[in-house]
C-alpha positions in Angstrom: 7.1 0.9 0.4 9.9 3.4 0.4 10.1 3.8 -3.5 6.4 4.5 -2.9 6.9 7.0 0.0 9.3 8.9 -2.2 7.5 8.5 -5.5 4.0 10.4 -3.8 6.5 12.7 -2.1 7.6 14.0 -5.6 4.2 13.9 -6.6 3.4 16.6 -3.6 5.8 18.9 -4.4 4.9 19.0 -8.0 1.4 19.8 -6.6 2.7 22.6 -4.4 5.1 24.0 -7.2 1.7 24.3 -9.1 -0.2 25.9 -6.2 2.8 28.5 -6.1 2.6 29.2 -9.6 -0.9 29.9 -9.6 -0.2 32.9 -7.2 1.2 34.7 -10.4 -2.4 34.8 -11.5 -5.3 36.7 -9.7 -6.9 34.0 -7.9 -7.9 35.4 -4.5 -11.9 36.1 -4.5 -12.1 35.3 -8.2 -15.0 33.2 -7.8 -17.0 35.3 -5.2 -18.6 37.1 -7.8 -22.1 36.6 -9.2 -21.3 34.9 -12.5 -20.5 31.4 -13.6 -16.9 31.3 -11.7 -18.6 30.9 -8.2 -20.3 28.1 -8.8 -17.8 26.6 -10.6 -15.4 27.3 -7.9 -18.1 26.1 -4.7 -19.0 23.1 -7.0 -14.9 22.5 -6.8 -14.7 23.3 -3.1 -17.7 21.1 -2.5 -15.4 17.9 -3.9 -13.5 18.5 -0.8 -15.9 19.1 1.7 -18.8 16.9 2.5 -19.7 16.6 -0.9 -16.3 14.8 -2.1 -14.7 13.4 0.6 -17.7 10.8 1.1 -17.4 9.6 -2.6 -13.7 9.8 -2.7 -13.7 8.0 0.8 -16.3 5.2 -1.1 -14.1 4.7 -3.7 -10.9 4.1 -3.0 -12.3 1.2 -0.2 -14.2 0.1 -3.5 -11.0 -0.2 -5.1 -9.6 -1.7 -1.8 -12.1 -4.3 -2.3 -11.4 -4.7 -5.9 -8.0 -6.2 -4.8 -9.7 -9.7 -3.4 -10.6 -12.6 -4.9 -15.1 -13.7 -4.0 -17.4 -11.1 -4.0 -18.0 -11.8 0.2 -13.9 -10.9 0.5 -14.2 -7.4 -1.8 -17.6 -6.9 0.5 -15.8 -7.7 3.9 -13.0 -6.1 3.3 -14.2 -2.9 1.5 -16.2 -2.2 4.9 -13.5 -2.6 7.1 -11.5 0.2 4.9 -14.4 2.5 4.9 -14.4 2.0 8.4 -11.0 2.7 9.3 -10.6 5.3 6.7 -13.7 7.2 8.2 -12.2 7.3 11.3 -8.9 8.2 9.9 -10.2 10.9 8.3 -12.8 11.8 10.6 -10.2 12.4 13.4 -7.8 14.2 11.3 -10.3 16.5 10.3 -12.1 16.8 14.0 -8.5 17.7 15.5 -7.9 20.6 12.5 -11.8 22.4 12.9 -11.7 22.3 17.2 -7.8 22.0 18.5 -5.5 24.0 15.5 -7.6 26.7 13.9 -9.1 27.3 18.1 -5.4 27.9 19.1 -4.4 29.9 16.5 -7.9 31.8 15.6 -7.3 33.4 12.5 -9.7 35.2 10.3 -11.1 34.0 6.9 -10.0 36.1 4.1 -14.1 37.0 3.4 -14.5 38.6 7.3 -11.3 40.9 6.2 -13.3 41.9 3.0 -16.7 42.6 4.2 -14.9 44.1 7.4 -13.4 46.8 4.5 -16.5 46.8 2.0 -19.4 46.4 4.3 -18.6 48.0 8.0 -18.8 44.1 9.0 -17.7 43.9 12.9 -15.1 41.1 12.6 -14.2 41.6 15.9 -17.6 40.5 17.6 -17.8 37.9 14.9 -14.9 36.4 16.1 -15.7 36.8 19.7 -18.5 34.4 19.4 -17.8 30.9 21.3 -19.3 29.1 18.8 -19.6 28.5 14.6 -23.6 28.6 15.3 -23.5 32.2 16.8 -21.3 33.5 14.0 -23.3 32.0 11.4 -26.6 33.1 12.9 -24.4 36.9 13.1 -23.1 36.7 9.6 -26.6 35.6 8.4 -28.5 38.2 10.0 -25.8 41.0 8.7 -26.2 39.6 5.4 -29.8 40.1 5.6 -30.1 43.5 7.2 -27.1 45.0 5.0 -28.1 43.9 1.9 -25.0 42.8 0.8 -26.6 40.9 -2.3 -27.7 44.4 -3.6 -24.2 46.4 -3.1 -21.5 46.6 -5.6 -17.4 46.1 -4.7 -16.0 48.1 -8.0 -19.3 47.6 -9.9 -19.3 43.9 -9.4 -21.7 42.2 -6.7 -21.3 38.8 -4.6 -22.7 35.9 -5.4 -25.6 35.0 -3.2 -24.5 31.3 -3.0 -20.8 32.5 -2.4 -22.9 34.1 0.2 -24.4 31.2 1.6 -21.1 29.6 1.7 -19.4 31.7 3.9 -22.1 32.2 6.6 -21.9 28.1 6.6 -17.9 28.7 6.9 -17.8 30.3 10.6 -15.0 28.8 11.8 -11.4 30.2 11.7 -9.1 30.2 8.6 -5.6 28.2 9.3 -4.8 25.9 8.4 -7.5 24.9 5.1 -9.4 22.0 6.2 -10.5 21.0 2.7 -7.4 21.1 1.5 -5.7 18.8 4.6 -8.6 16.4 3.7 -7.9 16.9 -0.2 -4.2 16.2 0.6 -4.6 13.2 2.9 -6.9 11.5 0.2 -4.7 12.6 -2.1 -1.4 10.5 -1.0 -3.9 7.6 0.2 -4.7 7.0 -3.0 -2.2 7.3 -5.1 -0.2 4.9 -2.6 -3.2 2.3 -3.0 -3.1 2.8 -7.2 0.7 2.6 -7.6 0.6 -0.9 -4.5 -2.9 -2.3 -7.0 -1.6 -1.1 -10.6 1.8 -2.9 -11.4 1.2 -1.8 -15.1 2.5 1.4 -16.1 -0.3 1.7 -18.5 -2.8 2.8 -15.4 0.0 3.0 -12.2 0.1 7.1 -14.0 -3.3 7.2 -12.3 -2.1 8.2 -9.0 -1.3 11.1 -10.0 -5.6 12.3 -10.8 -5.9 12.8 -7.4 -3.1 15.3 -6.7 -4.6 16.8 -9.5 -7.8 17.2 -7.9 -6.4 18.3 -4.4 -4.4 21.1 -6.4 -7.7 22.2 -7.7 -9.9 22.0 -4.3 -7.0 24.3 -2.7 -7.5 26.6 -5.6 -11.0 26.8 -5.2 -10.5 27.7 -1.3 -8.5 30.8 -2.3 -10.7 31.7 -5.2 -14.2 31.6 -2.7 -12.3 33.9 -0.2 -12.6 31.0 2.7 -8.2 31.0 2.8 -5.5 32.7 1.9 -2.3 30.9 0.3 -0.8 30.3 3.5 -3.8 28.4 4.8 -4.0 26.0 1.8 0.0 25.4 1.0 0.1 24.5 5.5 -3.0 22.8 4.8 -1.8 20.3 1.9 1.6 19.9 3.9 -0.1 18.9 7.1 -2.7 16.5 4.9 0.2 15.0 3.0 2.6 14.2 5.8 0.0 12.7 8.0 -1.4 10.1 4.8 3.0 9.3 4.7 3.0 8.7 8.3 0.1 6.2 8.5 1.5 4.4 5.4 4.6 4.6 6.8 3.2 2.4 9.8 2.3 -0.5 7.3 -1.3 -0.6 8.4 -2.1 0.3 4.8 -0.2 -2.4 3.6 -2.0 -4.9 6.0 -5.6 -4.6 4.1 -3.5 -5.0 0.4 -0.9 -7.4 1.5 -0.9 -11.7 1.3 -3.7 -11.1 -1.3 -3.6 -11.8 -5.2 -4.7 -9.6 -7.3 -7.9 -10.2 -10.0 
């Protein structure tokens, strides 16, 4: 287990030396604009939100699955890892969105830019108790502004980028996609390099550090986080996947098994 440990370790800070090298290039609110790099960028974002996570979530239970022998065992067994990971994840994500970012409260990178570009009142935003008061806020400034139809330096928002950040209401630190992206991340790359004793597809683990390096990208380039938020954010997702592996209950759905 700890060759493991230290082998996704390395694989993290790879991941974060490739974040900070990205913030050489002009990332922040690159894809906020209306041409093809928003929806590239909220397609990316999306894989770490409720569009990804699900799938992600599905599949590496599938592959969980794929470790026992009778179709009843992978069955069994690949509901009692969706279960556990859902609440894994689920609670991880639950304590980030309504204990950390409601201590600390800081704004999204977006409520600074409209606050400049648009005579947005951040303050009230942020005085709101609740994400369904700010987004019913943002969405009615949107509307009466008519943000769609003014230009920051000739170039105008995306209406989906729009969209996206009345749906984002809640406070900025630390990135929750990207602690989700993270967590998944280590997950499973510990469950490829435990399944995979052939070096011709144990390299696998790596895709999905790969991914989580792009989904914190994405967060910075649709103006929902700043670099701080996403480099705490895949710190916090990655140490907390090391701790739970670290307490062998991972090991406990892959162990005493032989592999197809």
């Amino acid at each position: 287990m700890l060759s493991k440990l230290k082998t996704l370790f390395l694989a993290y800070l790879v991941a974060l030396l490739i974040l900070g090298v990205t913030l050489l290039f002009p990332v922040a609110f690159s894809g906020v604009w209306n041409n093809g790099f928003a929806v590239f960028w909220l397609f990316i974002s999306d894989l770490g939100g409720v569009l990804g996570v699900p799938i992600i979530t599905l599949f590496f239970c599938l592959l969980i699955g794929y470790y026992y022998r009778g179709w009843r065992r992978k069955l069994l067994n690949s509901m009692i890892s969706l279960i556990f990971f859902s609440v894994l994840l689920g609670g991880c994500a639950k304590t980030n969105e309504s204990i950390i970012k409601e201590y600390i409260q800081k704004p999204r990178p977006f409520s600074l830019l409209l606050e400049r570009e648009f005579d947005f009142n951040k303050t009230l935003y942020y005085e709101l108790e609740t994400k369904e008061e700010r987004s019913t806020y943002l969405g009615n400034f949107t509307i009466t502004s008519k943000i769609e139809e003014k230009s920051i330096g000739q170039r105008f928002l995306h209406p989906k980028v729009i969209k996206h950040w009345v749906h984002e209401s809640g406070f900025s630190f630390p990135s929750g996609h990207t602690v989700n992206a993270f967590a998944m991340a280590t997950l499973l790359g510990y469950i490829i390099l435990y399944i995979f004793v052939d070096y011709r597809r144990k390299w696998m683990f790596v895709l999905p550090f790969l991914w989580a390096v792009m989904v914190a990208i994405s967060r910075v380039a649709v103006g929902a986080h700043d670099w701080v938020d996403v480099a705490t954010g895949s710190l916090l997702g990655t140490l907390f996947s090391l701790a739970i592996i670290r307490t062998g209950v991972l090991d406990l759905l892959l162990t005493s098994k032989k592999p197809n």
